[in-house]
C-alpha positions as CSV (number, residue, x, y, z in Angstrom):
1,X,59.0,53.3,-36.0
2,X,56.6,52.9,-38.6
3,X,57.9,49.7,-39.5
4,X,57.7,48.7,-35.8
5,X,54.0,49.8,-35.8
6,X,53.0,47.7,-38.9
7,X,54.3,44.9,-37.2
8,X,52.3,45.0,-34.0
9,X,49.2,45.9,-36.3
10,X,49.8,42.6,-38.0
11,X,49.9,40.4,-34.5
12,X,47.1,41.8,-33.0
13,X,45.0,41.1,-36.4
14,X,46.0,37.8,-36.0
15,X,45.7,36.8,-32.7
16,X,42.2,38.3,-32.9
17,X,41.4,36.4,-36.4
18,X,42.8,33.4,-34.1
19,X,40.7,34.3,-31.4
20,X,37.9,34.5,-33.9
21,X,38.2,31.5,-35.2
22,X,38.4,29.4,-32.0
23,X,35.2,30.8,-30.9
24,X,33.4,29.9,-34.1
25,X,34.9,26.4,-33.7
26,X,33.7,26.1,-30.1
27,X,30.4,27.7,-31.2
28,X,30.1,24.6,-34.2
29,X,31.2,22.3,-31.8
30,X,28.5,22.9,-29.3
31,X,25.6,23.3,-31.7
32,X,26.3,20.4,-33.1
33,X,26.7,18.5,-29.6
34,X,22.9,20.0,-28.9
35,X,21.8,18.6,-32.3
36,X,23.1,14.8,-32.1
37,X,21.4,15.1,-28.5
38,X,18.2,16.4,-29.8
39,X,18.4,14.1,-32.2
40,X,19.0,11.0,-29.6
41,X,16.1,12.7,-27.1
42,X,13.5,12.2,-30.5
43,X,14.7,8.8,-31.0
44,X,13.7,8.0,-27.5
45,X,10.6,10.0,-27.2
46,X,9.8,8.0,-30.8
47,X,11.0,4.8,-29.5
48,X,8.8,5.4,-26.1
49,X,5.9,6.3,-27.8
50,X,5.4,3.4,-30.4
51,X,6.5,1.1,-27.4
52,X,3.0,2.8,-25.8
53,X,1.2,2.6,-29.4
54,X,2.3,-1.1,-29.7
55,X,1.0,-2.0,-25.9
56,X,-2.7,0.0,-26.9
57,X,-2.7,-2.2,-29.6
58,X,-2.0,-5.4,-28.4
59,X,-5.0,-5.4,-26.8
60,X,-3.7,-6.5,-23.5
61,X,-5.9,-5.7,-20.4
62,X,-5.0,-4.0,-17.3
63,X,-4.8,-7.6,-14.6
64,X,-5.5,-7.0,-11.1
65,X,-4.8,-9.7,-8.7
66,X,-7.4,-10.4,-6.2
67,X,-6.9,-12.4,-3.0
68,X,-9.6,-14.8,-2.3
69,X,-10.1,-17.6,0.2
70,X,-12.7,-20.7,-1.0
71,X,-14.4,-21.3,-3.8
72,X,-17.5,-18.7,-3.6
73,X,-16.5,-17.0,-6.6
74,X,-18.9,-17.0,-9.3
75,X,-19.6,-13.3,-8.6
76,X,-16.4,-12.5,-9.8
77,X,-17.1,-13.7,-13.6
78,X,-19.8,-10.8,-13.9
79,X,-17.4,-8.7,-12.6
80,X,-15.1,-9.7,-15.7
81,X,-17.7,-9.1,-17.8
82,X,-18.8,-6.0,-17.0
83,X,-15.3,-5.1,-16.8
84,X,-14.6,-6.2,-20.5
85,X,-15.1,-2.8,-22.0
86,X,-12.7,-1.3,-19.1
87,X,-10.2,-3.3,-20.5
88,X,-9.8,-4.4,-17.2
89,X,-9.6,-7.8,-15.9
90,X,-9.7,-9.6,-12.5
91,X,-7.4,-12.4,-11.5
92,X,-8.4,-14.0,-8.2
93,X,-5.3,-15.5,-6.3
94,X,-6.8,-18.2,-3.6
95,X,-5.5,-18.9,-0.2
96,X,-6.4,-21.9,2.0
97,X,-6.4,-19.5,5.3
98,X,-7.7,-16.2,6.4
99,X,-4.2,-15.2,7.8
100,X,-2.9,-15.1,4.5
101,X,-4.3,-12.6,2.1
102,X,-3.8,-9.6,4.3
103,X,-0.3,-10.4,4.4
104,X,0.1,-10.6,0.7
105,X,-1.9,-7.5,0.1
106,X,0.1,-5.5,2.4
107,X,3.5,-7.0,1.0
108,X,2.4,-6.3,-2.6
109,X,1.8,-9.8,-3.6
110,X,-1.5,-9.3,-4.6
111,X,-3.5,-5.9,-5.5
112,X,-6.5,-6.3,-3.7
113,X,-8.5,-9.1,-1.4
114,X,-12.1,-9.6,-0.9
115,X,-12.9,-12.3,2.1
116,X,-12.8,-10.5,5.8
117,X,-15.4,-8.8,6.9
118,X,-14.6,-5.2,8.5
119,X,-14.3,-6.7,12.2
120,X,-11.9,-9.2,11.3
121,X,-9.7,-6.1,8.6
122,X,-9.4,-4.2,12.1
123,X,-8.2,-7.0,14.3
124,X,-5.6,-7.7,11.9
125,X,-4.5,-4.1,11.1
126,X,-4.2,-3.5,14.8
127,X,-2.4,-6.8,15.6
128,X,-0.2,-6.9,12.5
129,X,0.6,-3.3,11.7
130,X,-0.8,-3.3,8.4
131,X,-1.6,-0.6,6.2
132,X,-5.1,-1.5,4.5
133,X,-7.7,0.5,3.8
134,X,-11.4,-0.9,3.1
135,X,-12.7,0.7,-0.2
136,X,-16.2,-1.2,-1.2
137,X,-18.5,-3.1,0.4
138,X,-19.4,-6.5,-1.1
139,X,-21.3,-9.2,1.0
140,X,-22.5,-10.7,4.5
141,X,-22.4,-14.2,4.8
142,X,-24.0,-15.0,7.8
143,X,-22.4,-17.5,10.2
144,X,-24.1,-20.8,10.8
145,X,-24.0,-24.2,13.4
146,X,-23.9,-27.1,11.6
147,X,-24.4,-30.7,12.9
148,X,-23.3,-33.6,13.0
149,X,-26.4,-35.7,11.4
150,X,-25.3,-38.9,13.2
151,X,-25.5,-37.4,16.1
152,X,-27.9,-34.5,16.2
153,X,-30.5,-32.6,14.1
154,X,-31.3,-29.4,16.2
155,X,-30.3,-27.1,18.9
156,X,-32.5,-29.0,21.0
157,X,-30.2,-31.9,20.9
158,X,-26.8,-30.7,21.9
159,X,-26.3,-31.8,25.1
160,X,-23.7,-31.9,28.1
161,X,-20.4,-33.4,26.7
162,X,-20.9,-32.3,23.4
163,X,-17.8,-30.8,21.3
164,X,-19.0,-27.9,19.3
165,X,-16.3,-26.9,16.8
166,X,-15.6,-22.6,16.5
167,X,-13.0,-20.5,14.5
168,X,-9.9,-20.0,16.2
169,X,-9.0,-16.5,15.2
170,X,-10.4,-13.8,17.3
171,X,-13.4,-11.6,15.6
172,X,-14.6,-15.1,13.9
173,X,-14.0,-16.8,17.3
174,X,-15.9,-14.3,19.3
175,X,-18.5,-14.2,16.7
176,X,-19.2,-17.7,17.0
177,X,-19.3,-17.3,20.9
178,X,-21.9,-14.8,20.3
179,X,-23.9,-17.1,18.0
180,X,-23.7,-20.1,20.6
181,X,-25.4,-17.0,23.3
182,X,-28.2,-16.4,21.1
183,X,-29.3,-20.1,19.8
184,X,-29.1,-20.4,24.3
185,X,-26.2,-22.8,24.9
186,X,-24.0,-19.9,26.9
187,X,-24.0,-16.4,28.2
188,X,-21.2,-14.3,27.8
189,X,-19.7,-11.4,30.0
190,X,-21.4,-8.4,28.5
191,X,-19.1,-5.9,28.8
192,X,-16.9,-8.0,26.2
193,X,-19.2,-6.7,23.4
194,X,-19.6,-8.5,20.1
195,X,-16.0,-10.5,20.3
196,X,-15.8,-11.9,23.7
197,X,-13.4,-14.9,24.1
198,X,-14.0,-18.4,25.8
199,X,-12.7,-16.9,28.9
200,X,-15.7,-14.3,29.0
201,X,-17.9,-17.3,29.1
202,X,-20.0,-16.7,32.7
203,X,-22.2,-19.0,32.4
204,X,-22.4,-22.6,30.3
205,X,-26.5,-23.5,29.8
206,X,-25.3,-26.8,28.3
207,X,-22.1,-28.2,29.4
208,X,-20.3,-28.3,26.0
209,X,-17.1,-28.6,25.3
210,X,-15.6,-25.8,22.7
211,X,-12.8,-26.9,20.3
212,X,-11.3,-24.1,18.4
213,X,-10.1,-24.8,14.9
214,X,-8.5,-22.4,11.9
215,X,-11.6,-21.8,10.1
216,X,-10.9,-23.4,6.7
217,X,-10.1,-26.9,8.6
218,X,-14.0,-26.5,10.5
219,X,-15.9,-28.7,8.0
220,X,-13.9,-31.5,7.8
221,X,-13.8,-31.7,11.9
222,X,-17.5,-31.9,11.8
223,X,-17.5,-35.4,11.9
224,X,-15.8,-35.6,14.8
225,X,-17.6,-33.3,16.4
226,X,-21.4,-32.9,17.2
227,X,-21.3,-29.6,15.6
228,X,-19.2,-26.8,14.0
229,X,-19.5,-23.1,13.6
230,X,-19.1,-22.5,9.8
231,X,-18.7,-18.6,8.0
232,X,-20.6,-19.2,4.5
233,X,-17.4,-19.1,2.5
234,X,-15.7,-22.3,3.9
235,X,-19.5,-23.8,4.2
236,X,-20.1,-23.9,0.3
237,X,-16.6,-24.4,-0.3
238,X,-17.6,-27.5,1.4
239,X,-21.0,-28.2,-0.2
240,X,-22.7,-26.5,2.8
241,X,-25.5,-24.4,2.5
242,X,-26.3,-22.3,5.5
243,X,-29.7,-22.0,5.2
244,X,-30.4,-25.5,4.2
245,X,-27.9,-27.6,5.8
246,X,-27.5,-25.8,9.2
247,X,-29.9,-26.2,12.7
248,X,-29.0,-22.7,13.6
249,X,-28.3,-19.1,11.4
250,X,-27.0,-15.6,12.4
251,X,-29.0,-13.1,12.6
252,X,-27.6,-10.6,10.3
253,X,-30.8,-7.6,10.7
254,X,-29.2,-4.3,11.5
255,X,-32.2,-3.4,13.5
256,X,-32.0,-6.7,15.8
257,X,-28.0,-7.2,15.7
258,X,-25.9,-4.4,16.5
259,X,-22.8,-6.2,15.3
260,X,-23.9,-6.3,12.3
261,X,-22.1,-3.2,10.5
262,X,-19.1,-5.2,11.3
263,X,-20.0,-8.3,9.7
264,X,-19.9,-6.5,6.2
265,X,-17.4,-8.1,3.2
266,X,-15.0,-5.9,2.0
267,X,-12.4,-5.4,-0.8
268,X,-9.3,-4.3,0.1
269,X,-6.6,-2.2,-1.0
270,X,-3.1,-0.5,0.0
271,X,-3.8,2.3,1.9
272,X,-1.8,3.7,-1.0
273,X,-3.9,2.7,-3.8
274,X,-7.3,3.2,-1.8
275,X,-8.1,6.1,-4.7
276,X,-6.6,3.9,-7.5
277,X,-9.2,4.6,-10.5
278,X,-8.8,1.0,-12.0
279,X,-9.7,-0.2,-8.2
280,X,-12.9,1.7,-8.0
281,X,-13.9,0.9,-11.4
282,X,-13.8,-2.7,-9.8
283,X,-15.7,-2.3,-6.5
284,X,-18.0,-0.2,-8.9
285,X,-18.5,-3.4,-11.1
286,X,-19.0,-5.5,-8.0
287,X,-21.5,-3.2,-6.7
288,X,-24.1,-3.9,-9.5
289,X,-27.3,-5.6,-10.4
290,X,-26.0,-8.1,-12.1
291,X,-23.9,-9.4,-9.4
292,X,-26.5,-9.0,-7.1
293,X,-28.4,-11.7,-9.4
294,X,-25.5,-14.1,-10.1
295,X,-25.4,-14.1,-6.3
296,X,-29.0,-15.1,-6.0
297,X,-28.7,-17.8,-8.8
298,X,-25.9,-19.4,-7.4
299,X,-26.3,-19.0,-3.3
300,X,-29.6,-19.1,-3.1
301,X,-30.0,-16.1,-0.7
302,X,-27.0,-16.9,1.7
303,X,-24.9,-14.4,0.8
304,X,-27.0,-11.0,0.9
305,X,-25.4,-8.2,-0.9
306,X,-24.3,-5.6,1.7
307,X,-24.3,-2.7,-0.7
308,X,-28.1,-2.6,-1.0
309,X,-28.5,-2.3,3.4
């Protein structure tokens, strides 16, 4: 019996030394599992954070593309330069049409844009579905009528049978209408507000003829026309100057022309990224002084900075 006893004794002690001894490999096994893991979870935290060091250092700034349409841009190398110390710099992206830049904002081709005035961002957004948001003022540029010096050199001359040249997109298109009302050549229904269309004409004054045209292409109708309706942009694109080279200006005083809160320049920005902090660094940059002066030296007063109204 004893004999019997001694013998169990001895099985249990080792199964339980076996027991024992599994568990402390398991235990090893797993600790040292956790350790090469750590150990690879450093490595990558390392690896990510000289990747970040090595970026800081390069020196490389922070680009933001900005859709533009004509060649008005001068404004946007003071922007660059007060942006410098942001380590933040502006790339401008240029379309030949206004139907383009809202498109490629709102399909992420670009960041920002900066040509439409608020009118014109609403049409589109209502007609197109896009999700835009305006997040700085920038400039008016006031719409102008510009002849045709072989054929006329005021208001005064335009006469019946005359082709008068306006944009063909709605706001800029109504806009125009609007114009032609106030320099006396039409009237316009009134309860068609600041964007009527050539169908809310009621009355023509002078019998002209009104060719719509995509906006970009007006200036180089104008000589086949006796006048066209230009925005500023696409006139100094052209080497037009509004208030020189035109017989008739918009008037862009808040106090005489309710419209004109619409007329405002705006950059633009996913709805998304309307708080983006490298964004508002950039409307803040626009919105300065020293823009304000490049925009005097180089447009001699056709552009009027909208952020000071």
């Amino acid at each position: 019996m004893k004999k019997r006893n001694v013998a169990l004794i001895g099985l249990a002690a080792a199964a339980l030394f076996a027991l024992t001894a599994c568990g402390s490999s398991a235990s090893e096994t797993t600790a040292a599992a956790a350790t090469e893991a750590a150990a690879d979870s450093s490595a990558e935290d390392t690896a990510e954070t000289e990747a970040a060091a090595g970026t800081e250092a390069s020196g490389e700034p922070t680009v933001v593309k900005v859709g533009v349409v004509g060649a008005y841009n001068a404004q946007w190398d003071t922007v660059n330069e007060l942006l410098a110390p942001e380590n933040i710099q502006v790339e401008l992206v240029y379309f030949s049409d206004y139907a383009a830049p809202n498109r490629a904002l709102n399909d992420g081709e670009i960041d920002l844009n900066a040509f439409q005035h608020k009118a014109f961002l609403a049409n589109d957004i209502q007609q197109k579905g896009y999700d835009l948001t305006a997040i700085g003022d920038t400039i008016i540029a006031p719409l102008a009528i510009f002849n045709n010096k072989d054929k006329i050199s005021s208001i005064e001359d335009i006469k019946d049978g005359d082709i008068i040249a306006i944009p063909s997109d709605l706001t800029n298109g109504g806009r125009a209408l609007k114009l032609l009302e106030a320099a006396g050549l039409i009237e316009c229904d009134p309860e068609k507000g600041v964007v009527p269309t050539k169908t809310d004409i009621t009355k023509y004054n002078v019998q002209i003829e009104i060719m719509e045209a995509e906006s970009a292409t007006l200036a180089n109708l104008l000589p086949d026309c006796t006048a066209a309706i230009i925005n500023g942009g696409n006139a100094f694109t052209a080497g037009l100057n509004p208030l020189k080279d035109s017989i008739y200006v918009e008037n862009v005083n808040p106090d005489e022309n309710p419209a004109v809160a619409d007329l405002i320049n705006v950059i633009v920005a996913r709805t998304a990224d309307k708080d983006n902090e490298t964004y508002r660094k950039i409307v803040e940059a626009y919105q300065t002084d020293e823009v304000a002066q490049t925009l005097e030296d180089e447009y001699d007063g056709a552009f009027i900075c909208a952020w000071e109204n």
